[in-house]
C-alpha positions as CSV (number, residue, x, y, z in Angstrom):
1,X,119.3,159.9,-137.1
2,X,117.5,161.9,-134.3
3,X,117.3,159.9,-130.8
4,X,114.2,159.2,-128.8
5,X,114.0,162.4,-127.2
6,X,115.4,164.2,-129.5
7,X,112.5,163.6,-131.9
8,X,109.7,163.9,-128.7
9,X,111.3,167.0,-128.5
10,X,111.2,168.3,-132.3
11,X,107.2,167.7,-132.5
12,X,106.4,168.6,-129.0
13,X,108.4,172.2,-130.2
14,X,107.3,172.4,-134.2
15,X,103.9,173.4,-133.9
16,X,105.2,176.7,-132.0
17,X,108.3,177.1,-134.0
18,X,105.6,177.0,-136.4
19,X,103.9,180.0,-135.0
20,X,107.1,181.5,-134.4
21,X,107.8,181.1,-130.7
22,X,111.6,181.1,-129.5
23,X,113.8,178.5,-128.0
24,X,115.0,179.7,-125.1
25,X,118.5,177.8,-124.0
26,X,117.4,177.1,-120.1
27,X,113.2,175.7,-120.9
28,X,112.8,172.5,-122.5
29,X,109.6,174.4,-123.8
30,X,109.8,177.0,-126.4
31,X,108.3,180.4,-125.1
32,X,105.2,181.4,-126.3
33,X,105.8,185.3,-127.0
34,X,107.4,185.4,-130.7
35,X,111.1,186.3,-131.0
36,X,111.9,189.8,-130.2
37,X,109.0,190.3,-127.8
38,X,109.9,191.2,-124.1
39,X,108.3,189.3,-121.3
40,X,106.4,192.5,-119.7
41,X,103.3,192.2,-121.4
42,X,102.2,189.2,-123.3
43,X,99.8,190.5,-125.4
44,X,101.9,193.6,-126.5
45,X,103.0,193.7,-129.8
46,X,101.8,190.2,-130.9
47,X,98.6,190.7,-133.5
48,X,100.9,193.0,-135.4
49,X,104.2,191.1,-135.7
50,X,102.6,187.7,-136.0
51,X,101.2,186.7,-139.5
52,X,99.8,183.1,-139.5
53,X,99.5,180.9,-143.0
54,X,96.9,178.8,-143.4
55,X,99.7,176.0,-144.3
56,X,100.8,177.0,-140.9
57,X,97.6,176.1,-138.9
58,X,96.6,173.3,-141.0
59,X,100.1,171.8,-140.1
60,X,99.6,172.8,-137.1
61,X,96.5,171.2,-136.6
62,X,97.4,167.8,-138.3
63,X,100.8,168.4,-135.8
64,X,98.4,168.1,-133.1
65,X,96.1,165.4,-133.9
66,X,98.5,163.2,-135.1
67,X,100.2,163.7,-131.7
68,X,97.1,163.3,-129.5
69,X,94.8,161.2,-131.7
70,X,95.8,158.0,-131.1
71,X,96.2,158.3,-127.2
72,X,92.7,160.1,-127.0
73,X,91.1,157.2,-129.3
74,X,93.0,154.5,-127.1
75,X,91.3,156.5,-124.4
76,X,88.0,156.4,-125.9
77,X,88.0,152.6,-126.5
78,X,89.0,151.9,-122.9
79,X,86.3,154.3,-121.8
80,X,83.9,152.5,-123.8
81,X,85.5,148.9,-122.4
82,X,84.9,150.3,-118.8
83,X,81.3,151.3,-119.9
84,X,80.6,148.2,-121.2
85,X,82.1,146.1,-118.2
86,X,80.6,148.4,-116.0
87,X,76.9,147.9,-117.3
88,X,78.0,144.3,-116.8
89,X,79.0,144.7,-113.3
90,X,75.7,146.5,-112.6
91,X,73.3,143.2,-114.1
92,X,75.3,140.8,-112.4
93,X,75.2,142.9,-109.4
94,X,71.0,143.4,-109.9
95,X,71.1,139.6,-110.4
96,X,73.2,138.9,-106.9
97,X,70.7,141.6,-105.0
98,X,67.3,139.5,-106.4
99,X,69.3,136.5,-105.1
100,X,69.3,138.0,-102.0
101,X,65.9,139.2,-102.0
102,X,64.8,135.8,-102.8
103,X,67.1,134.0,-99.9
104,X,66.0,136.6,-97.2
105,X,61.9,136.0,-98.4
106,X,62.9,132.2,-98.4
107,X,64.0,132.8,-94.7
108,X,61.0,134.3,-94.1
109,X,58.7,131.3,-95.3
110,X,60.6,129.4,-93.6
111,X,60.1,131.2,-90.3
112,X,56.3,131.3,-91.0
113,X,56.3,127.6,-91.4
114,X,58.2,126.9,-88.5
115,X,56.0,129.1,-86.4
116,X,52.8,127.2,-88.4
117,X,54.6,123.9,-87.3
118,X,55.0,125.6,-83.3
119,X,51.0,126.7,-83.5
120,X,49.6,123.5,-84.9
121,X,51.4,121.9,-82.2
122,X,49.8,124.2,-79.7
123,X,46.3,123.5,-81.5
124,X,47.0,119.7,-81.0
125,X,48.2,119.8,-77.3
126,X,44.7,121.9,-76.6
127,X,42.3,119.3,-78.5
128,X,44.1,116.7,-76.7
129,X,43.4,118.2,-73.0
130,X,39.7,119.8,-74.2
131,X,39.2,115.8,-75.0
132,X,40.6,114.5,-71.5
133,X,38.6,116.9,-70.0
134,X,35.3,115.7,-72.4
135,X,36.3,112.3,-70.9
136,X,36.7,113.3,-67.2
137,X,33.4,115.5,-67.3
138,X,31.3,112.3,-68.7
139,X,32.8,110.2,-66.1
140,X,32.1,112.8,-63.4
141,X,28.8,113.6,-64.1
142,X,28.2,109.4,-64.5
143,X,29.5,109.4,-61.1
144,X,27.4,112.3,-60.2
145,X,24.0,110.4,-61.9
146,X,24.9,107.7,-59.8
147,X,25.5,108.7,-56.6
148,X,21.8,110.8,-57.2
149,X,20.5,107.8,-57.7
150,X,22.1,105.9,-54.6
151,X,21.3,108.7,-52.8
152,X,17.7,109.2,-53.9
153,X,17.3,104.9,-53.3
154,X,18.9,105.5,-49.8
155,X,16.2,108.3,-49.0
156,X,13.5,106.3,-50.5
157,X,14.6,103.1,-48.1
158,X,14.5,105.5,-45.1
159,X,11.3,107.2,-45.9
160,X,10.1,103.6,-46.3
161,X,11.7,102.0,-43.0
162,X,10.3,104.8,-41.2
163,X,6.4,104.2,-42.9
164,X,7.2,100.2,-41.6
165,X,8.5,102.2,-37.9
166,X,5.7,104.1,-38.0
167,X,2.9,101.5,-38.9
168,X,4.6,99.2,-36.1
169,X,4.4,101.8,-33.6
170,X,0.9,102.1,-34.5
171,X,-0.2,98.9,-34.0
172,X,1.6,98.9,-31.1
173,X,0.2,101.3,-29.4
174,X,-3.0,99.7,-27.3
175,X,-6.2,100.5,-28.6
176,X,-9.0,100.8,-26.2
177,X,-11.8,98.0,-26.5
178,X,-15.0,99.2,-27.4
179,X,-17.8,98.7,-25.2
180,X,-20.8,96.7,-26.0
């Protein structure tokens, strides 16, 4: 019975045994220039002394799916897992941004309403001194009508005591007798 890496060892080698590539003692790879070549020039010599079966590449092939199949499928499902989570990630992240989008225009109400709040106070504090002053205008110009009034009475009085004055004076003032 072969051990663990014995057998890695055996099908990571076959498919080039296969094609007729040496072992060479020091590489844990076989060489891929066929037995016999030298290593000046790769390509020298090889489409003449290398014959390939069709067994030979199918078994090849198989060799190498078999070996790389399953890790490149496993790879393929957890690509398609991290695709999947990933569109996930994205709507939940779209979600989280309208969130935000919605808090940040909610703030933005609510500033508007605060400053409402701020300029219907203003509004009120202005009605409220444009009706003191209503009420301090009436009162003045009461004020004014009456003191016109007392005013125009006082005048009136004056012109009247000096009429009286005047009158006295004239029937004060000797008149000569007539003669007969």
């Amino acid at each position: 019975m072969q051990t663990w890496d014995e057998m890695c060892y055996s099908q990571r080698v076959f498919p080039w045994v296969l094609l007729g590539a040496c072992l060479l003692e020091d590489s844990p790879t076989p060489a891929l220039l066929p037995c016999g070549v030298s290593d000046t020039s790769p390509d020298e010599g090889l489409q003449e002394d290398l014959t390939v079966e069709d067994k030979a590449v199918e078994q090849l092939a198989e060799g190498l799916l078999s070996h790389y199949l399953p890790d490149l499928q496993r790879s393929k499902q957890a690509l398609q897992e991290l695709t999947q989570n990933q569109v996930v990630l994205l709507d939940t992240l779209e979600q989280e941004i309208s969130k935000f989008k919605e808090c940040h225009s909610m703030l933005d109400i609510n500033a508007l309403f605060t400053e409402a709040k701020h300029y219907h106070a203003k509004l009120v504090n202005i009605r409220k001194e444009m009706l003191m002053l209503h009420e301090k205008t009436s009162k003045l110009k009461k004020r004014a009508l009456k003191l016109q009034q007392k005013r125009q009475k006082e005048e009136l009085e004056k012109e009247q005591q000096r009429e009286k004055e005047f009158e006295r004076e004239k029937q004060l003032t000797a008149k000569p007798a007539k003669r007969t």
